[in-house]
C-alpha positions in Angstrom: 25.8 -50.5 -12.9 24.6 -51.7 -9.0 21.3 -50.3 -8.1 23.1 -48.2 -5.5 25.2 -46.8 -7.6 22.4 -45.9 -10.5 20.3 -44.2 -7.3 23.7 -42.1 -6.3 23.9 -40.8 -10.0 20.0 -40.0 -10.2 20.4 -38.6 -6.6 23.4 -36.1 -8.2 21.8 -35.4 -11.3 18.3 -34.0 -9.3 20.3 -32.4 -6.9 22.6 -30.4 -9.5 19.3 -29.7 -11.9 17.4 -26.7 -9.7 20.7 -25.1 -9.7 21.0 -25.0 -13.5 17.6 -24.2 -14.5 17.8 -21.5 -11.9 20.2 -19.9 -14.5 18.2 -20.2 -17.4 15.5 -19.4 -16.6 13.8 -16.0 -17.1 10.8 -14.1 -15.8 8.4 -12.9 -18.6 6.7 -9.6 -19.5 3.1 -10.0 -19.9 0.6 -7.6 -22.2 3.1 -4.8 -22.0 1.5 -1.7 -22.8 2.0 2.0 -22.8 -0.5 4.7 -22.1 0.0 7.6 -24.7 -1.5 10.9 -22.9 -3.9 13.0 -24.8 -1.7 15.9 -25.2 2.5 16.2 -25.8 4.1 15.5 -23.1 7.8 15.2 -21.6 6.9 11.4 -20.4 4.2 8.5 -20.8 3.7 5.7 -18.8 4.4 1.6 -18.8 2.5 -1.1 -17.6 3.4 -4.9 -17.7 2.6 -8.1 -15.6 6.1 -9.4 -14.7 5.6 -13.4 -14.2 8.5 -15.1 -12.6 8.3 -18.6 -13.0 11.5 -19.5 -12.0 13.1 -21.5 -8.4 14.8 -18.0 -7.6 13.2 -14.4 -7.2 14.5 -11.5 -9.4 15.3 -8.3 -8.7 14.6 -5.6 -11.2 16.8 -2.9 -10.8 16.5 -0.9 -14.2 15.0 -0.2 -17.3 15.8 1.7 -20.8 14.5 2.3 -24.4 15.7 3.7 -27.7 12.5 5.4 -27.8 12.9 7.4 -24.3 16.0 9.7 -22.7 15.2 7.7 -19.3 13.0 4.9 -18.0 12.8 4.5 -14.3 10.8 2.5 -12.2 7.7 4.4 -10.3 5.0 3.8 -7.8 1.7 5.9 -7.4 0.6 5.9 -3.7 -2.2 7.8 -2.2 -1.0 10.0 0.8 -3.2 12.4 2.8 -5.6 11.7 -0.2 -3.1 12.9 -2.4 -1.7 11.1 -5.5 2.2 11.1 -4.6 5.1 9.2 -7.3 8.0 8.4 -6.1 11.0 6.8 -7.6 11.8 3.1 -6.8 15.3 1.6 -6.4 14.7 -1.7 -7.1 11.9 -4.0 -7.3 11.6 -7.8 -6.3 9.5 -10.5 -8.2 9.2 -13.5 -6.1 9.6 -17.1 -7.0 6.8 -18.5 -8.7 5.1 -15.5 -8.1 4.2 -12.2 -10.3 4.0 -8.2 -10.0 1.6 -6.2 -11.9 2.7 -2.7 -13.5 -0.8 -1.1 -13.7 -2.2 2.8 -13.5 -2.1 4.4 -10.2 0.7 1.7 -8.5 4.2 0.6 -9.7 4.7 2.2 -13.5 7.6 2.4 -15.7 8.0 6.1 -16.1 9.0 6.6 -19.7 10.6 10.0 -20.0 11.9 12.3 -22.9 10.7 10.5 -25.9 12.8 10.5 -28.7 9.9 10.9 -31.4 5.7 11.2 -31.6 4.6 7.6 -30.9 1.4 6.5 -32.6 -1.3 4.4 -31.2 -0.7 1.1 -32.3 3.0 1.6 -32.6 5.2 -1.0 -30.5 8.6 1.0 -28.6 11.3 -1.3 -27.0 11.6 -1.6 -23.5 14.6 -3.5 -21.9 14.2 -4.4 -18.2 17.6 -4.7 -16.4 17.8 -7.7 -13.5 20.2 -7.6 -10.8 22.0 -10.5 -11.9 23.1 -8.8 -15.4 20.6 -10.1 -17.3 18.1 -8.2 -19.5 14.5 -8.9 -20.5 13.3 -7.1 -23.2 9.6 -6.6 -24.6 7.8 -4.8 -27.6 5.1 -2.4 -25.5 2.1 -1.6 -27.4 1.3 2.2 -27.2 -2.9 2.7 -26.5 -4.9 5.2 -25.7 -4.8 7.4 -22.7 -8.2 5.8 -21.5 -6.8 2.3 -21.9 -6.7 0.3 -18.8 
């Protein structure tokens, strides 16, 4: 094979690789965690660094768990010096980049749980991209003054 031709091949092959890996590859969950309140309650909270270390960003756009009637996606801001939640559609994670889940800004609200989790315990949590795909994760339930 010419040189020419061998650098044409090399030049295709590089060129068709991002797009391929793009496909495969998947953002991670990071010390997923849930906060168990000190009293029942109708809903607990879920926090998780979401690390994308992928070409593309993601979209997350969903969530669900065995363990919970509904998961949604939550944000804490402070308005008029008042704690407000408010539901959020969809959220991106850039290329390369990362977002934090983390008490008193974006949550996964847990809500309805099917059973009494125990400290310790680990509940399922599926995370649904925009693309169709799903990343799921074993969150650890602590204490309510875990951070």
């Amino acid at each position: 094979m010419s040189i020419a031709r061998l650098a044409a091949v090399l030049l295709l092959a590089a060129a068709a690789a991002p797009a391929a890996y793009a496909g495969d590859c998947m953002p991670v969950l990071e010390s997923p965690w849930i906060r168990k309140p000190p009293m029942a309650m109708p809903m607990m909270a879920g926090f998780a660094t979401i690390r994308n270390p992928c070409p593309a960003s993601v979209t997350l756009v969903g969530a669900s768990s065995p363990a919970f009637g509904a998961v949604e996606l939550h944000e804490t801001r402070r308005v008029d010096g008042v704690s407000r939640m408010r539901h959020v559609e969809s959220l991106d994670v850039p290329a390369g980049g990362a977002v934090t889940l983390a008490p008193g800004g974006l949550h996964l609200m847990l809500m309805r749980p099917q059973a009494d989790a125990a400290i310790g315990e680990s509940l399922e949590v599926e995370l649904e991209l925009a693309d169709g795909r799903t990343l799921g994760a074993a969150f650890q339930v602590r204490d309510a003054t875990a951070r």
